[in-house]
C-alpha positions as CSV (number, residue, x, y, z in Angstrom):
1,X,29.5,10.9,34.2
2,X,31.9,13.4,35.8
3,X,34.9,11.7,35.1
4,X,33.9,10.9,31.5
5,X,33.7,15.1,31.0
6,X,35.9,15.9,33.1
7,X,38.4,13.8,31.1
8,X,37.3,15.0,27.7
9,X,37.8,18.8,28.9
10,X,41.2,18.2,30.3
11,X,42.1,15.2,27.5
12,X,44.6,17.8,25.7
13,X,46.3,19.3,28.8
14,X,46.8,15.4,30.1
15,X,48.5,14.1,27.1
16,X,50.8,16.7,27.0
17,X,51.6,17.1,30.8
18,X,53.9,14.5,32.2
19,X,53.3,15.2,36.1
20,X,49.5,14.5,35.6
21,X,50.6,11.4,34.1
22,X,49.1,9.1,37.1
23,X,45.9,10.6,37.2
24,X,45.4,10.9,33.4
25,X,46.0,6.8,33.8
26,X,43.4,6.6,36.7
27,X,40.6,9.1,34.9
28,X,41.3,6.5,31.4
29,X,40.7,3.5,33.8
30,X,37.6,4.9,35.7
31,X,36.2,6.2,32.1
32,X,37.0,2.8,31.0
33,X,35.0,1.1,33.6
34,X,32.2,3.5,33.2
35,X,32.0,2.6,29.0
């Protein structure tokens, strides 16, 4: 649940930000898992 929001809030910073690159990946793999 907290992922899922946390990655909508930060979606547009994460696609645009290269060093958070690795997280954004794990945050799409946990939201994955939770859908």
């Amino acid at each position: 649940m907290i992922l899922c929001n946390l990655y909508q809030y930060f979606h547009p910073a994460l696609s645009n930000t290269e060093d958070i690159a690795e997280e954004n990946d794990f945050i799409r793999g946990s939201h994955a898992i939770k859908s």
